[in-house]
C-alpha positions in Angstrom: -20.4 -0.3 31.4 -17.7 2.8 32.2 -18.2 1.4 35.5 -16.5 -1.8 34.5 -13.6 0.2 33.0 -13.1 1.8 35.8 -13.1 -0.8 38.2 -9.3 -1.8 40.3 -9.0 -4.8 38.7 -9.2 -3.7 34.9 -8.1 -0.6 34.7 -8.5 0.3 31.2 -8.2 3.6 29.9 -11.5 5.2 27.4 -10.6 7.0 24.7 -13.2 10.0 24.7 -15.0 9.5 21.6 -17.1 12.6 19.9 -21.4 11.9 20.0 -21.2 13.4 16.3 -17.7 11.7 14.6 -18.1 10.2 11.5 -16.2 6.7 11.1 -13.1 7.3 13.3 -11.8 3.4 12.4 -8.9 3.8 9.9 -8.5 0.3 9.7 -11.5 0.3 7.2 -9.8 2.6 5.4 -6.7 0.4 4.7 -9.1 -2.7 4.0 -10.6 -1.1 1.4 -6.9 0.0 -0.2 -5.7 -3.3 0.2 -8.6 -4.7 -1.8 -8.6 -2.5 -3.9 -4.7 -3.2 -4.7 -5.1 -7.1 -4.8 -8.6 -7.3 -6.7 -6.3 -7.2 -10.4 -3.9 -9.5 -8.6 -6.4 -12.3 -7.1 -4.9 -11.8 -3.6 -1.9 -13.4 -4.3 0.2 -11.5 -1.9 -1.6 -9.3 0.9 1.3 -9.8 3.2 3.6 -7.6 0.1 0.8 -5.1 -0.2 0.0 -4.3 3.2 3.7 -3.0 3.6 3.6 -1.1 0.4 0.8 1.2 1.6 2.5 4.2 2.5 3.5 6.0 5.7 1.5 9.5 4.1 -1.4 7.6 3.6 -1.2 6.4 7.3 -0.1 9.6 8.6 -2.8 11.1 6.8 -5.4 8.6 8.7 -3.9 9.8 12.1 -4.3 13.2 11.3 -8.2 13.1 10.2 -8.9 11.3 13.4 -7.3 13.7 15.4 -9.2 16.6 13.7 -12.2 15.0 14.1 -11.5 14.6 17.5 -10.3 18.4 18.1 -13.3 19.7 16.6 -15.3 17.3 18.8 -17.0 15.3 15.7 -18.4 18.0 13.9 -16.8 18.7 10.2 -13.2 19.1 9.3 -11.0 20.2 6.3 -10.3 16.4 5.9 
């Protein structure tokens, strides 16, 4: 399959990913906040709460990703 990747005609960069990393998708993580904010709400507005979720708390995503990375999937501080 990296062959694929690599091949002229797609050209696609791959992200190396650690063997050991725990769930590097931050995306879940915001699913589950935005639920979790429109569950009281009936999901009235998830266009309004997706940009209330704050820059830390995606900052703070980035940042666990890259320390899993750096310490090539075993455990971090995060």
């Amino acid at each position: 399959m990296k062959q694929w990747f690599r091949h002229p005609r797609v050209n696609i960069r791959v992200l190396t990913w650690p063997s050991r990393s725990s769930d590097l998708n931050p995306i879940e993580y915001l699913w589950f906040e935005l639920k979790r904010k429109l569950l009281p709400r009936n999901f009235r507005n998830a266009k309004e709460e997706w940009a209330r979720i704050p820059r830390d708390t995606l900052l703070g995503l980035v940042e666990s990703m890259q320390a899993v990375i750096k310490a090539k999937g075993y455990a971090t501080k995060y």
